[in-house]
Backbone as JSON, one array per atom type, in Angstrom:
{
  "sequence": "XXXXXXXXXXXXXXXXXXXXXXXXXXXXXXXXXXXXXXXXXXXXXXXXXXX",
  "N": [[-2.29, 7.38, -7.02], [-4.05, 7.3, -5.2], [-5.53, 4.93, -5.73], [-3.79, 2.47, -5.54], [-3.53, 3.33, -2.81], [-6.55, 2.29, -1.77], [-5.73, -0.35, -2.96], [-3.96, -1.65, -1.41], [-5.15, -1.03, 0.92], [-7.86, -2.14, 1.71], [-10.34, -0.92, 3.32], [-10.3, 1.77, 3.18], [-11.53, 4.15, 0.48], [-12.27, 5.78, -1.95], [-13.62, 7.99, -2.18], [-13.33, 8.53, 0.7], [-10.87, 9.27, 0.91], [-10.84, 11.32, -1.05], [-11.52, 13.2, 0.81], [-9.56, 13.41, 2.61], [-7.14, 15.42, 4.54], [-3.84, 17.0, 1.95], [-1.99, 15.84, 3.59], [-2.1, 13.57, 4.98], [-2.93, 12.27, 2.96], [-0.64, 11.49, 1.47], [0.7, 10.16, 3.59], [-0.18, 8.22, 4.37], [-0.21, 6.43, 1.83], [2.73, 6.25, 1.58], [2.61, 3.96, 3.12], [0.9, 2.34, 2.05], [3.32, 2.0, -0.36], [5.19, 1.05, 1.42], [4.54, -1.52, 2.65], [3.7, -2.96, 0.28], [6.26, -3.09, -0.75], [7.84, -4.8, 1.42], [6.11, -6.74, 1.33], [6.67, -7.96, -1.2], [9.3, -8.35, -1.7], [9.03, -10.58, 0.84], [7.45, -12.75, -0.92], [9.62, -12.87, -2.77], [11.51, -14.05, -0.97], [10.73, -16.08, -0.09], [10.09, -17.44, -2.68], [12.84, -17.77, -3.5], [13.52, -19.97, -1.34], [12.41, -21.98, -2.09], [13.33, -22.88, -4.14]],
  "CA": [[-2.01, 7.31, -5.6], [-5.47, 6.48, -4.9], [-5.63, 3.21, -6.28], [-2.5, 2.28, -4.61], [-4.53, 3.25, -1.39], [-7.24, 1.78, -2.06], [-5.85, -1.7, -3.27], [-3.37, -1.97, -0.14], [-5.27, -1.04, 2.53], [-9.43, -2.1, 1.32], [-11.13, 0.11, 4.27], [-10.28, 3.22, 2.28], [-12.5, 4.6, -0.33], [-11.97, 6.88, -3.18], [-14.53, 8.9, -1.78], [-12.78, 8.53, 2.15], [-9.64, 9.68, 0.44], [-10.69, 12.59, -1.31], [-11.79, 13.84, 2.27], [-8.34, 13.51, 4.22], [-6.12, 16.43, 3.82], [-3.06, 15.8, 1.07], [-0.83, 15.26, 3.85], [-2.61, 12.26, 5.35], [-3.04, 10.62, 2.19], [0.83, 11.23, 1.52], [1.34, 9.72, 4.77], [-0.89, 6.62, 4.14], [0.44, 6.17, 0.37], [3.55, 5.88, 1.51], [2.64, 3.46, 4.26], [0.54, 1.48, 1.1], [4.45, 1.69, -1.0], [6.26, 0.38, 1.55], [4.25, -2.93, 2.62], [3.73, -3.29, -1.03], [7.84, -3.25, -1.06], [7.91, -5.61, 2.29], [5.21, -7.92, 0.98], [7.62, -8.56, -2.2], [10.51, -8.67, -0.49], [8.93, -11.85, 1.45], [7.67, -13.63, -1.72], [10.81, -13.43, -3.42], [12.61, -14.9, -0.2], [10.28, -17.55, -0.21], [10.31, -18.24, -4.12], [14.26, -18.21, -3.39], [13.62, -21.09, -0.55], [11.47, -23.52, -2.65], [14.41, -23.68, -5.46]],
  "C": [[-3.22, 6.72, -4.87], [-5.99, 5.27, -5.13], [-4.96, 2.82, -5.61], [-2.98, 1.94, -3.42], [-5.32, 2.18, -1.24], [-6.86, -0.19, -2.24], [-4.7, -2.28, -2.2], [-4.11, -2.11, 0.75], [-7.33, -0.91, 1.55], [-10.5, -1.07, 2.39], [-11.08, 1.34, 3.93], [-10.85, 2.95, 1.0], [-12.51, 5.67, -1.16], [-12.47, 8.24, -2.53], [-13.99, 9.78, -0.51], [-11.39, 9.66, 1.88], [-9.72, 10.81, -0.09], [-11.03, 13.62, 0.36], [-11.08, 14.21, 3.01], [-7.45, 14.5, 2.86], [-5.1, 16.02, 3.07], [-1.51, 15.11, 2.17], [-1.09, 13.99, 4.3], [-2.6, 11.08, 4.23], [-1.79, 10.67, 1.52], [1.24, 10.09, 2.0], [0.73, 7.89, 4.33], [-0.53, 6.11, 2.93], [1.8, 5.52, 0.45], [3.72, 4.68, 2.1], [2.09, 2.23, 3.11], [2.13, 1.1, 0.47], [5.27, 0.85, -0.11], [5.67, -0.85, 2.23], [3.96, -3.28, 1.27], [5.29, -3.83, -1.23], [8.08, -4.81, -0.11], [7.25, -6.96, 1.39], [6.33, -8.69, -0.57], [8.65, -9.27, -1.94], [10.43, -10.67, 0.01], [8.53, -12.89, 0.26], [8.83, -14.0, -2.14], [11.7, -14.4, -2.4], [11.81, -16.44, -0.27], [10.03, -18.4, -1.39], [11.74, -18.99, -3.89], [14.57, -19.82, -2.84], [13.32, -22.51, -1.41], [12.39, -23.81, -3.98], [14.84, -25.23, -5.35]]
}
């Protein structure tokens, strides 16, 4: 989950992260999963385009 963090959003810090209570870094994890989902999302539409 920390990686995740970490490699979405670079201003967080392993270190930063063990610090915030577990609901915060729930909250932000999930917030990393779903522009991770978005950000796909838009390649594939734009792989789709350049066929």
């Amino acid at each position: 989950m920390r990686a995740v963090i970490c490699k979405t959003f670079p201003g967080y810090t392993f270190e930063m992260i063990n610090k915030l209570p577990l609901n915060q870094v729930i909250e932000i994890y999930a917030s990393a999963e779903w522009l991770a989902e978005e950000e796909k999302k838009m390649i594939d539409k734009a792989a789709r385009r350049s066929r």
